[in-house]
C-alpha positions, 0 to 999 in steps of 0.5 A: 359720329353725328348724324346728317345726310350723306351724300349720294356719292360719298355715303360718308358725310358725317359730323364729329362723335358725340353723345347726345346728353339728356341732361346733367345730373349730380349722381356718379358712379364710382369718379364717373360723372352722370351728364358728363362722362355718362347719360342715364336714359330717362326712360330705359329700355332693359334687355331680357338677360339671364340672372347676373348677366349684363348687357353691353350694346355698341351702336354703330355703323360701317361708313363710320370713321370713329366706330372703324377707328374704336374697333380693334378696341372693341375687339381686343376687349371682348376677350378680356371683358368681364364674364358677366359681360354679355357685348352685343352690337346694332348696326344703326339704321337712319336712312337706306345707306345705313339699312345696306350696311346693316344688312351685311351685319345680319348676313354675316351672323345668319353664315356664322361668319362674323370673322368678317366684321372688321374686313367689311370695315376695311374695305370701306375705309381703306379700299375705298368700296362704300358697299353701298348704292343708290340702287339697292339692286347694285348693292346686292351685287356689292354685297355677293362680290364682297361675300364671294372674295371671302370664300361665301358662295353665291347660294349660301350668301343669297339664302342668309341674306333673303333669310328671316333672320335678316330680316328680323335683325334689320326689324330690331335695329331700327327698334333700337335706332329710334328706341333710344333715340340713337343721333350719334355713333358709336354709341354705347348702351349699358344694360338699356339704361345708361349711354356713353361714347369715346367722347365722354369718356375722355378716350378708348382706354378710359371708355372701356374703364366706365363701361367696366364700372356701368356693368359692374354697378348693374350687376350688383342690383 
C-alpha cells in the first residue's frame, strides 16, 4: 500500500500496493522476471543467519488494507514453508500512527503472545478500532483495553510494553523502514537482497511461488 499522510480521523488513507522498483534488468530466476516480478536491491542489506538458512521479511502495517487481506496467506504458508525459511515481519514506521501500531507488534512478541497478530488486524478492519490516536496517551489506553480483552493483565501489558525489548523492536523497525527505503507495504524482503509484492507477482498464490524460488536460489550460494 503506497504511502501518503493519513488523516487524523481515519488513519487509514492509503494509496494502492505496489513495489517501488529500482530499475529494470535482464536477469531472471527461474520465469521470474528481474524489474518485473522482482527488484534486486542496489545496495543489500543481508541479515545475520545461521549456515543454510534464509531470511523472509514481510514489511507491513495493521492500518493496511492489502497486508489485512494477504495475511491468512501468510499465515497458512508458514506451516508449509520450506525449513531452511526463516519468515520474520517489521512493522513499517512512517510517521506516529504507524510507530502506535508497530508498538503493539512488539508488545505482543515481549507476552509471547503473538496468537494475537491477526486479532489486532480485525479489530482494526472489521470492528472499526484504529488502535490509534492523535494522543499517544489515548493510544495506550486503546492498547491496555485491547490487551485486557484478550486475557492480558494490566501489569503484564504495562511491563512488555515499557520494556526493552520494545523499545528495541521500535529501533529496528524504523532501521529497516529507511534502510530499505520501504514506500510501499506489504513489502516482502528476501534475504536483504531482492523485494517483491502481490502486485509483482501477479497474486498471493504465485507470490508465495517467487518467494519460494528467491530463498531457494539464496540458499544454493
Amino acid at each position: 500500500m503506497n504511502r501518503r499522510i493519513a488523516s487524523a480521523s481515519a488513519f487509514a488513507a492509503v494509496l494502492i500496493a505496489g513495489a517501488v522498483s529500482l530499475g529494470v534488468a535482464a536477469n531472471a530466476i527461474g520465469s521470474w522476471q528481474e524489474g518485473t516480478n522482482y527488484t534486486r536491491l542496489e545496495k543489500p542489506l543481508p541479515p545475520q543467519m545461521s549456515r543454510g538458512k534464509v531470511q523472509v521479511n514481510e514489511v507491513f502495517w495493521y492500518g493496511c488494507g492489502h497486508c489485512y487481506a494477504l495475511d491468512p496467506t501468510l499465515e497458512s504458508w508458514k506451516t508449509s514453508k520450506p525449513a531452511f525459511i526463516e519468515f520474520v515481519r517489521t512493522p513499517v514506521v512512517w510517521g506516529p500512527m504507524h510507530k502506535q501500531h508497530a508498538r503493539i507488534f512488539y508488545t505482543l512478541q515481549a507476552l509471547n503472545r503473538n496468537d494475537l497478530h491477526p486479532a489486532v488486524f480485525e479489530a482494526i478492519h472489521q470492528k472499526d478500532n484504529l488502535l490509534a490516536s492523535q494522543s499517544e496517551e489515548q493510544a495506550r489506553a486503546l492498547h491496555l483495553a485491547f490487551f485486557k480483552e484478550h486475557g492480558v493483565t494490566e501489569q503484564a501489558f504495562n511491563e512488555a510494553y515499557d520494556s526493552a525489548a520494545v523499545a528495541g523492536g521500535l529501533a529496528q523497525a524504523e532501521q529497516v523502514t529507511t534502510g530499505f527505503a520501504v514506500a510501499s507495504v506489504p513489502l516482502m524482503i528476501v534475504q536483504g537482497k531482492y523485494t517483491t509484492g502481490v502486485s509483482q507477482a501477479g497474486s498471493e498464490s504465485q507470490l508465495l511461488k517467487l518467494i519460494n524460488e528467491l530463498a531457494a536460489s539464496e540458499k544454493r550460494r
